[in-house]
C-alpha positions as CSV (number, residue, x, y, z in Angstrom):
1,X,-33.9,-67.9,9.4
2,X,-34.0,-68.5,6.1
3,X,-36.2,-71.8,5.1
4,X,-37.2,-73.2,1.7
5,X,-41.2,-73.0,1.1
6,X,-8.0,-66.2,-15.8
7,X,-10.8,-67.4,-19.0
8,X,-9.1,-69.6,-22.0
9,X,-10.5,-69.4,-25.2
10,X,-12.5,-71.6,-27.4
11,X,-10.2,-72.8,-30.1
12,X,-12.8,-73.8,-32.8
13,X,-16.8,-75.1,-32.5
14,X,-17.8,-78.0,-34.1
15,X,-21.7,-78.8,-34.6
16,X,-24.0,-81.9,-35.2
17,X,-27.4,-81.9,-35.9
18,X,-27.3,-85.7,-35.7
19,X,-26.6,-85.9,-31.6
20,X,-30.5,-85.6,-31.0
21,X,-31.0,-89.5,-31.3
22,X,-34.1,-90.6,-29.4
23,X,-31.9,-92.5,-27.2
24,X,-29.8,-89.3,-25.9
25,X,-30.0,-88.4,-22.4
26,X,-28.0,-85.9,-21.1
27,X,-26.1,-84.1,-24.6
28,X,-25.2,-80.7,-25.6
29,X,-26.5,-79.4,-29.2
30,X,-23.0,-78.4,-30.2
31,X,-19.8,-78.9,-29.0
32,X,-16.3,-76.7,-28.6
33,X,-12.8,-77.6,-28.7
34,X,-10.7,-76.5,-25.5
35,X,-7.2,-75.6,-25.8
36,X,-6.3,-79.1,-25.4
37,X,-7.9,-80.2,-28.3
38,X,-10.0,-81.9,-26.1
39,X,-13.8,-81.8,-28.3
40,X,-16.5,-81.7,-25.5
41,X,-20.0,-80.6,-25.1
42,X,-19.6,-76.6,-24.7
43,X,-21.7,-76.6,-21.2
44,X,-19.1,-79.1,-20.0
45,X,-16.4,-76.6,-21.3
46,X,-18.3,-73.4,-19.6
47,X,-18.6,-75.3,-16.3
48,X,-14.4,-75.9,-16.8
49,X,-13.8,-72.1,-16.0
50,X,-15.0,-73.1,-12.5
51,X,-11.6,-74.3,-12.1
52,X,-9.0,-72.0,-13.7
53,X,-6.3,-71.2,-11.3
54,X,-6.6,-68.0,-9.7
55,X,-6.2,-66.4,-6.2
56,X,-9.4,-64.8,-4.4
57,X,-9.1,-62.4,-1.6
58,X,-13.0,-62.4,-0.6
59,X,-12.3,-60.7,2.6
60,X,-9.4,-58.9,3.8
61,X,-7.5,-62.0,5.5
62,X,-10.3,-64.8,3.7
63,X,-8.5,-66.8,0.5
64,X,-9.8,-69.3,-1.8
65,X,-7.1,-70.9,-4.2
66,X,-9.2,-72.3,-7.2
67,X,-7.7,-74.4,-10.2
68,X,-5.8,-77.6,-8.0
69,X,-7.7,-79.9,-9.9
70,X,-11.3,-80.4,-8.5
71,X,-10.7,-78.7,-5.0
72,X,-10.1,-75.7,-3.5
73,X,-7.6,-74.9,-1.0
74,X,-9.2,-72.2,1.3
75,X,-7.1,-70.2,3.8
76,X,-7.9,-67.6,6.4
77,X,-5.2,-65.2,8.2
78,X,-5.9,-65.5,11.9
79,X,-3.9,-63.3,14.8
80,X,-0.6,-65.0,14.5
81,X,-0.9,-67.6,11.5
82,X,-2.9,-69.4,9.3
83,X,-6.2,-72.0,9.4
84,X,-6.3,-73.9,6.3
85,X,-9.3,-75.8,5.5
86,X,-8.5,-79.0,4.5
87,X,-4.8,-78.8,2.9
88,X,-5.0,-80.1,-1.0
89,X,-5.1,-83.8,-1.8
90,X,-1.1,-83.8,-2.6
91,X,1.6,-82.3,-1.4
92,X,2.2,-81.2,-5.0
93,X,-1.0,-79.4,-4.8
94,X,-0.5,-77.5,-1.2
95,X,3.2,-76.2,-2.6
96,X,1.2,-74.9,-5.5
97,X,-1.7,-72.9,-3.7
98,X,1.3,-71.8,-1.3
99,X,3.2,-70.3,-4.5
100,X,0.4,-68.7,-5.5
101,X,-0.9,-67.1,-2.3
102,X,1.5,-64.1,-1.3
103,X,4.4,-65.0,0.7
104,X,3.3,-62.9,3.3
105,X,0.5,-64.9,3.7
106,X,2.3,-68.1,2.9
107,X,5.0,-68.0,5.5
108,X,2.9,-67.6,8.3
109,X,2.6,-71.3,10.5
110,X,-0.4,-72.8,10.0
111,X,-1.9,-72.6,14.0
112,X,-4.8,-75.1,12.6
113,X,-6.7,-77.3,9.8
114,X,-10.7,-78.3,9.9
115,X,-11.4,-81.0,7.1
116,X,-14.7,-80.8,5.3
117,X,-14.5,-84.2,4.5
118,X,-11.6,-86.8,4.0
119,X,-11.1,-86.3,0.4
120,X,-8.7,-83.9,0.1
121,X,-6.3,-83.8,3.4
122,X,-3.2,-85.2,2.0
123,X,-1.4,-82.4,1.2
124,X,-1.7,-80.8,4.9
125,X,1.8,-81.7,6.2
126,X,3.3,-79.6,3.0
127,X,2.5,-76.4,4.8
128,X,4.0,-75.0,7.6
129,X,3.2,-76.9,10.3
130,X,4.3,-77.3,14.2
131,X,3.3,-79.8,16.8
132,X,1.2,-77.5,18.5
133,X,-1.2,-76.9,14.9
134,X,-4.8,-78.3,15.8
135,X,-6.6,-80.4,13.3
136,X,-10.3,-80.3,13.8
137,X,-11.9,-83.3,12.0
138,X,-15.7,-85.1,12.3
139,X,-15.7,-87.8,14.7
140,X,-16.7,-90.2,11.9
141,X,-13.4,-89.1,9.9
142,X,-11.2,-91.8,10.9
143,X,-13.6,-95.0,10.1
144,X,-14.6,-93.4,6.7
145,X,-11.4,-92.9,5.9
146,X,-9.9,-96.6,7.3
147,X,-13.3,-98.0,4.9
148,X,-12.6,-95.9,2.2
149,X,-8.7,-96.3,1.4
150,X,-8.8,-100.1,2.6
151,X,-6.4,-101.2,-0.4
152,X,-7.1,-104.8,1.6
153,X,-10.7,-105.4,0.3
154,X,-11.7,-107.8,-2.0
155,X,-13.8,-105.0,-4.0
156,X,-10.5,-102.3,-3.6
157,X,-9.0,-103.7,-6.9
158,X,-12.2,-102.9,-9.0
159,X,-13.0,-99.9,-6.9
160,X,-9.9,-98.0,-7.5
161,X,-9.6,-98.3,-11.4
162,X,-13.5,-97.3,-11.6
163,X,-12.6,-94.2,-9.6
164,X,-9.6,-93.8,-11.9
165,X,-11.7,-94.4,-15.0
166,X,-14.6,-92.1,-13.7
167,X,-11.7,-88.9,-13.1
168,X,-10.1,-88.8,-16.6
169,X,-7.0,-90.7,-15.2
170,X,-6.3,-92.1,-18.1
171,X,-6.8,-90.3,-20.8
172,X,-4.2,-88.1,-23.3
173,X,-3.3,-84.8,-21.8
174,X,-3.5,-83.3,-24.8
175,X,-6.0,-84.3,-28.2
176,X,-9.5,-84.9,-28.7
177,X,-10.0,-87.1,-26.4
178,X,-8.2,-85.0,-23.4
179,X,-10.1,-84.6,-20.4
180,X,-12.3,-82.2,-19.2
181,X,-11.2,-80.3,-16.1
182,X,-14.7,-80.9,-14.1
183,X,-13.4,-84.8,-12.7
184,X,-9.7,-84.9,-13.5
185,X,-7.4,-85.5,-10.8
186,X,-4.1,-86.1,-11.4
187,X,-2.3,-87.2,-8.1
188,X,0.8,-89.1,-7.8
189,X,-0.3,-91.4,-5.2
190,X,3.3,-90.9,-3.5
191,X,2.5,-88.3,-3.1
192,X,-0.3,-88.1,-0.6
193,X,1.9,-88.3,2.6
194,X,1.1,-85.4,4.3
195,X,-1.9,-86.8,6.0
196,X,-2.2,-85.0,9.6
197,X,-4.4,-86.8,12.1
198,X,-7.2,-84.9,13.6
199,X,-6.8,-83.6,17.4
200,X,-10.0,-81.9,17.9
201,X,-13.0,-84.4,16.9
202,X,-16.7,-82.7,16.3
203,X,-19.8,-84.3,16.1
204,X,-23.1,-83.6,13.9
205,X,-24.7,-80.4,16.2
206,X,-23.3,-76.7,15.9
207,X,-20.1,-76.7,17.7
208,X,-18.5,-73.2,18.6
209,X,-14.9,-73.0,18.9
210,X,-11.7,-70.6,18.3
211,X,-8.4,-71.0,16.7
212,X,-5.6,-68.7,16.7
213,X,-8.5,-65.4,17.6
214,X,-11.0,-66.7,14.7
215,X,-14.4,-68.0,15.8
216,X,-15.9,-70.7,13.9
217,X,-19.1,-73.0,14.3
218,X,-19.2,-76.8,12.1
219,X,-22.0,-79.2,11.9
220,X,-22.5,-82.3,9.5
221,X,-22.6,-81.7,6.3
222,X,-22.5,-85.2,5.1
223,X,-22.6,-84.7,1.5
224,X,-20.5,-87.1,-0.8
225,X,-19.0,-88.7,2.9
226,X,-20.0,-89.3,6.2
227,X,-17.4,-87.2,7.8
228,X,-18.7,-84.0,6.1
229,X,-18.6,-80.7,8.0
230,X,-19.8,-77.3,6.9
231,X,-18.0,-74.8,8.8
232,X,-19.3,-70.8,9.3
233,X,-17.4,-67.9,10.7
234,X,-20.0,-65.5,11.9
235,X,-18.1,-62.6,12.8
236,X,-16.9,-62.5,8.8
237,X,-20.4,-64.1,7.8
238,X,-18.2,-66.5,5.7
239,X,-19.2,-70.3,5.0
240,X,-17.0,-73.0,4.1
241,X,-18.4,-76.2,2.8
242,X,-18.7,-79.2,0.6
243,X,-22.6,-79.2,0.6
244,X,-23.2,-77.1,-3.0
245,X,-20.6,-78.3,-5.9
246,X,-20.4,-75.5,-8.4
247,X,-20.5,-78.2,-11.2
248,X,-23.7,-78.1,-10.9
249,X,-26.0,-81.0,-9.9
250,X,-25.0,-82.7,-7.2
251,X,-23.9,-86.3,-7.6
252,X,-26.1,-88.5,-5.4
253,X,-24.7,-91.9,-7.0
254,X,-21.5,-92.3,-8.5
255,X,-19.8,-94.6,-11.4
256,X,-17.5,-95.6,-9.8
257,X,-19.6,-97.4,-6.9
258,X,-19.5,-95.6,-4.1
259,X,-21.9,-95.6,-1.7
260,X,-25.8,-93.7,-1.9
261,X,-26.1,-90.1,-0.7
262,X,-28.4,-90.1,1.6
263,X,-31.0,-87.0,0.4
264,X,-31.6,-86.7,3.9
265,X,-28.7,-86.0,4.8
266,X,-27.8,-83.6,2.1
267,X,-31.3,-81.8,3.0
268,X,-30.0,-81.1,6.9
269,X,-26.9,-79.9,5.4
270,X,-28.4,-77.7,3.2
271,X,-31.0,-76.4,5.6
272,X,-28.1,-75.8,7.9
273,X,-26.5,-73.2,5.7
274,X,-29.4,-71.7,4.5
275,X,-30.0,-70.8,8.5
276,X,-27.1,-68.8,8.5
277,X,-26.6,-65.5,7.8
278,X,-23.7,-65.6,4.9
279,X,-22.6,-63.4,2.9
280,X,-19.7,-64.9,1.2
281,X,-19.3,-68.4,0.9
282,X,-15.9,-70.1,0.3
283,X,-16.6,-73.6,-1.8
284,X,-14.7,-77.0,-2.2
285,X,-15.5,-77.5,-6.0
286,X,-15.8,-73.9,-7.8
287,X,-15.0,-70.6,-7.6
288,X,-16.3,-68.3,-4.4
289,X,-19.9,-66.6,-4.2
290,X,-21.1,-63.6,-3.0
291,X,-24.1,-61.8,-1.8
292,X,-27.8,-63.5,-2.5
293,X,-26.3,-66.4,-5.3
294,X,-25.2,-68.5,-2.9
295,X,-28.8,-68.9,-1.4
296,X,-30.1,-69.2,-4.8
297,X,-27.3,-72.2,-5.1
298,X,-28.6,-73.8,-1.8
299,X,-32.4,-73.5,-3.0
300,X,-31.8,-74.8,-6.4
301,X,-30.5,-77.9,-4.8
302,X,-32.9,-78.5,-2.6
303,X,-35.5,-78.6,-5.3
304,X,-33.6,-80.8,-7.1
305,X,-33.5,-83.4,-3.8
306,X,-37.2,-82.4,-3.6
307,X,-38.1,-83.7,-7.4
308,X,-35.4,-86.7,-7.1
309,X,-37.0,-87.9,-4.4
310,X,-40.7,-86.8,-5.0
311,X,-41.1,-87.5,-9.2
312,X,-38.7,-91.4,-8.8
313,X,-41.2,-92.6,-6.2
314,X,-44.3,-91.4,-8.1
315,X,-43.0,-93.2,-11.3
316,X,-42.1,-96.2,-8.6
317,X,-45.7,-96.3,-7.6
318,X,-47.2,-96.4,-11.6
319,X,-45.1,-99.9,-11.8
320,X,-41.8,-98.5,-13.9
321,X,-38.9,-100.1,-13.7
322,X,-35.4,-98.7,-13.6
323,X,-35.3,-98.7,-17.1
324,X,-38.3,-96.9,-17.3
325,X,-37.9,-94.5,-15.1
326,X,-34.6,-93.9,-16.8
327,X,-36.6,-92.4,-19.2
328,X,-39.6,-90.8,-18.4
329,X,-38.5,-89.3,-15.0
330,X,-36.9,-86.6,-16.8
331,X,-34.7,-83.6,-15.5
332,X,-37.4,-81.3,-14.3
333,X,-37.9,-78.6,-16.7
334,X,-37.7,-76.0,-13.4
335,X,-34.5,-77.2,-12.9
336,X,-33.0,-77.7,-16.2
337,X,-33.2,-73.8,-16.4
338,X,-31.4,-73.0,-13.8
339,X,-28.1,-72.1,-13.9
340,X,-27.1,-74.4,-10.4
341,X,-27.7,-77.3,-11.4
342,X,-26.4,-78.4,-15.0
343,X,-25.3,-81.8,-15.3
344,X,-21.7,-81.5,-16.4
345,X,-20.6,-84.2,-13.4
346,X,-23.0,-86.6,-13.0
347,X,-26.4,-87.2,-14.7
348,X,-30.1,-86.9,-13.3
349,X,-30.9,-90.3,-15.3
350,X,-28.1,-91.9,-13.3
351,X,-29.5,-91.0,-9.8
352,X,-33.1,-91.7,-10.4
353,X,-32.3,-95.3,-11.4
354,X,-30.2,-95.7,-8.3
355,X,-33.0,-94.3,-5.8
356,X,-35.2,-96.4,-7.4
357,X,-32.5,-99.3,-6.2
358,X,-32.5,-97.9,-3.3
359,X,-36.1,-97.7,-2.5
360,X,-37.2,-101.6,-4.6
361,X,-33.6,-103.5,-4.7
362,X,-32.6,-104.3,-8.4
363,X,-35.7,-106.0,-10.4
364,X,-38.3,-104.0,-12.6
365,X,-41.0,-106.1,-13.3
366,X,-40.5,-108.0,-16.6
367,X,-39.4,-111.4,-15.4
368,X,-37.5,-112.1,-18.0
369,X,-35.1,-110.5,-16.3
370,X,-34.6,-112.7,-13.2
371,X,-32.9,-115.4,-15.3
372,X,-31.7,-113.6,-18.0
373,X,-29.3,-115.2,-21.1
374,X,-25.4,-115.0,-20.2
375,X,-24.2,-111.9,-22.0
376,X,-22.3,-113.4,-24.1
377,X,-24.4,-116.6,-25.5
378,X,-27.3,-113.8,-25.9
379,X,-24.7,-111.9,-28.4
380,X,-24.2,-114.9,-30.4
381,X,-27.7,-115.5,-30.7
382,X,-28.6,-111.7,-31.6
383,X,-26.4,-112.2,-34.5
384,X,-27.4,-114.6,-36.1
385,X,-31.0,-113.8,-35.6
386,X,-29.8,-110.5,-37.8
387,X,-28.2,-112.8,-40.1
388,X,-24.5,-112.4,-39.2
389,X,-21.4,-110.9,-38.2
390,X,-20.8,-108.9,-41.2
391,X,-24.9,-107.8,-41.5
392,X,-24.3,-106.1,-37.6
393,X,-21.4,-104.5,-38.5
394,X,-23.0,-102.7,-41.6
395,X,-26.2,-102.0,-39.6
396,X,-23.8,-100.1,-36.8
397,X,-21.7,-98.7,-38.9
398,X,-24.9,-97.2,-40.9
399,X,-26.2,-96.5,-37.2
400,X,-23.6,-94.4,-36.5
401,X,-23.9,-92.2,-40.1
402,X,-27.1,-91.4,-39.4
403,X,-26.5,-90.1,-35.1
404,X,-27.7,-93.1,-33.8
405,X,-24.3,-93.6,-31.8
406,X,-26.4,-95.5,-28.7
407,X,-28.0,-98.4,-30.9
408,X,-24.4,-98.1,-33.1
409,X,-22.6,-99.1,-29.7
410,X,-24.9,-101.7,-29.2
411,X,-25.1,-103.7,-32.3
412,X,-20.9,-103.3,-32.3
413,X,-21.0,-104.9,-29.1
414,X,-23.5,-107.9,-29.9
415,X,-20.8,-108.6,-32.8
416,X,-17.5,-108.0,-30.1
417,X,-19.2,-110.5,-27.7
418,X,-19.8,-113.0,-30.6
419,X,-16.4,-113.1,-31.0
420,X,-15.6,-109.9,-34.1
421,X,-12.3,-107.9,-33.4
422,X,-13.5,-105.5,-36.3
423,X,-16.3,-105.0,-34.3
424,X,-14.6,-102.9,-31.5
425,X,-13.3,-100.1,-33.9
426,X,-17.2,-99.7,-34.8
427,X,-17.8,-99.0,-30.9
428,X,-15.4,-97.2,-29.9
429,X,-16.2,-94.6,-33.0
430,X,-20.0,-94.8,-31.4
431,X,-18.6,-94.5,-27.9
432,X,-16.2,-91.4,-29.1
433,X,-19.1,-89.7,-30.8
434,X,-21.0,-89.7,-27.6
435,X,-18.2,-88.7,-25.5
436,X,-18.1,-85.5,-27.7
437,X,-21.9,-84.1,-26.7
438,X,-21.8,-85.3,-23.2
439,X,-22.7,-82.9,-20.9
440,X,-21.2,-84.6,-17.7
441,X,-17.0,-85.6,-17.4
442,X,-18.1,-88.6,-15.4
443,X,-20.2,-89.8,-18.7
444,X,-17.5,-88.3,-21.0
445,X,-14.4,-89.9,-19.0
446,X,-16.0,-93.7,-19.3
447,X,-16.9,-93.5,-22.6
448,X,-13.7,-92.1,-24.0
449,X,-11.6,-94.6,-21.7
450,X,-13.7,-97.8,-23.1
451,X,-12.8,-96.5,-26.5
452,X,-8.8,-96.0,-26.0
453,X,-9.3,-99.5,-24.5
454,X,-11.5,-101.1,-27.6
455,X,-8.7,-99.5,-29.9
456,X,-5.8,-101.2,-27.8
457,X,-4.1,-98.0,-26.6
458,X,-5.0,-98.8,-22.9
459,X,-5.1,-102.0,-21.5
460,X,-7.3,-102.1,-18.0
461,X,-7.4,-105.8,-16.7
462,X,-11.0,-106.3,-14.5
463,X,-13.1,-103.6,-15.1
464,X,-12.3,-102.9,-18.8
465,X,-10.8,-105.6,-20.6
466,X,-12.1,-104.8,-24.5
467,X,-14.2,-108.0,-24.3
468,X,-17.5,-106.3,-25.0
């Protein structure tokens, strides 16, 4: 038992001295362009190779098919057909892993399907499928994803287009402001029709079973859902799973809303696969592992739930607030170095606000804040207390010569909010600028988004309306 105690080239660089403003969090010191155009932080644009396409044959019989946007489709031959671990998200994207596996492999039926979770199941009816292929699922699979994909509730509308915003959705596929690969996925939502319905259910203890001659034993691994399994085949000492993302850092709160991961949760799953004795290890997000890396993956993340947890409530119990915290609960040097856990999806600063949430609800302690100005009327005030529309403007635009793209963004948006159209060129400029040296795509995707929308290339009633 083992406890805790295909590469494109870089078209061009381009570097700033100027991105080390004191109020950058999580930035690159240079950035690259990709063969997009797309100018990103260059960690971002390493972690991207995650997710070329390519074909891996980790064992004879054992596929992973990487480079279908975020997710992997994984595949093992069993005595008479296939078990596919959880299908694609699309149709679109199970005909493409099956045109890049060989045919031989590809035109064998598919005898069954376990889902690691319900995110990306909706390309299983593509392949070739009978009415006698089991589905194994989690028995919590069916109300996460009834809560999940409810297009009936009142918060589905702003929900949807945060998710859509947080991906890359809708940004240019080619240019400077092109997405990243780490986050984009681009599904036609017609296309998601080949949902199969689960005909074996298992629960959160190890569960043995067999399909088609293969032996396989799940058990939760409620990672980013609450229908997570992590599956192990011990006779090929082979894991499956959507515990360890090979972006790096795992992303315990979201932008989009979604719900908190529970760290305990995540620590059981962990612990689970470190108990097992694998030797290759088959991932949702990234590219397949082998030999003692993907312990050294599993350990470096449960450090980082160890620190989260252990560092947020320390800085809790000195009196900081969230915007404190935001600051002085840094990424841990320890894990800053390693080479697990970069932040090119979500950020640290992000997760340690939303534990503290979780931990003491939303107020700091300045009480200012219970009752605090309506956005807008402060705006108004700000600028004239800094003499006027025209003196914010120069101060941001002078801001954002100098690096300080945070506090140019800022002042541009006291000036938008007291009523200045010139105003949102200013921030979207600031907004572009720290798009560029953002480490993580979720970071990168909003600001760039909120830009295109400032400049009136997108329009996004609700959640971004260029108002502010």
């Amino acid at each position: 038992m083992y406890k805790l105690t295909c590469v494109a080239a870089l078209v061009a660089a381009v570097t700033s001295a100027s991105v080390f403003a004191s109020t950058s969090l999580s930035v690159d010191a240079q950035n690259v362009v990709s063969p997009t155009g797309a100018i990103l932080a260059e960690s971002l644009n390493n972690k991207d190779q995650q997710y070329t396409e390519a074909v891996y044959e980790v064992l004879p019989g054992v596929w992973s098919v990487t480079g279908l946007g975020m997710d992997n489709i994984n595949v093992i031959e069993g005595e008479t057909g296939l078990i596919v671990i959880d299908g694609g998200i699309s149709r679109a994207y199970a005909q493409k892993a099956m045109s890049m596996l060989p045919e031989k492999v590809s035109s064998k039926p598919v005898k069954g399907f376990i889902y690691t979770h319900w995110h990306y199941i909706f390309g299983a009816g593509e392949w070739n499928v009978s009415d006698d292929t089991v589905v194994v699922a989690h028995e919590n699979h069916q109300s996460e994803l009834t809560t999940s994909t409810d297009a009936s509730s009142p918060t589905a509308p702003a929900r949807v287009l945060r998710t859509q915003i947080q991906l890359g959705t809708f940004l240019p596929k080619e240019g400077q402001d092109s997405p990243s690969v780490t986050g984009l996925v681009n599904v036609d939502m017609s296309d998601i029709s080949g949902y199969m319905a689960p005909t074996k259910l298992v629960g959160d203890d190890e569960t043995e079973f067999e399909i088609d001659g293969v032996k396989f034993v799940t058990h939760a691994g409620h990672s980013d859902t609450l229908d997570g399994l992590s599956i192990y085949m011990p006779d090929q000492k082979v894991s499956i799973d959507n515990t360890y993302w090979a972006h790096g850092l795992f992303n315990f709160s979201t932008l989009r809303g979604d719900r908190w991961r529970e760290v305990e949760l995540m620590t059981q799953a962990t612990q689970w696969l470190l108990d097992q004795d694998v030797e290759h290890s088959l991932k949702v997000h990234g590219k397949p592992v082998s030999g003692e890396i993907f312990k050294e993956q599993l350990t470096a993340q449960m450090k980082s739930i160890e620190l989260l947890v252990s560092e947020t409530e320390k800085a809790i119990g000195k009196g900081m607030s969230p915007d404190e915290i935001q600051y002085n609960v840094t990424f841990p040097e320890e894990l800053a170095n390693s080479p697990h856990l970069e932040q090119n999806y979500g950020e640290w600063s992000f997760h340690t606000r939303r534990y503290y949430n979780q931990a003491m609800h939303w107020f700091g302690n300045d009480s200012v804040d219970l009752h605090p100005l309506e956005r807008n009327d402060e705006a108004r005030r700000m600028v004239k207390a800094m003499g006027g529309v025209d003196q914010v403007i120069s101060q941001a635009k002078e801001a954002h010569q100098e690096g300080e793209y945070q506090w140019s963004a800022q002042l541009a948006t006291y000036a938008i909010r007291a009523g200045s159209d010139e105003a949102k060129q200013v921030k979207a400029d600031a907004l572009r600028s720290k798009a560029q040296y953002a480490t993580a795509s979720n970071t990168r995707n909003w600001y760039l988004t909120h830009a295109l929308v400032l400049e009136g290339k997108l329009e996004l009633p609700i959640v971004l309306t260029g108002e502010y």
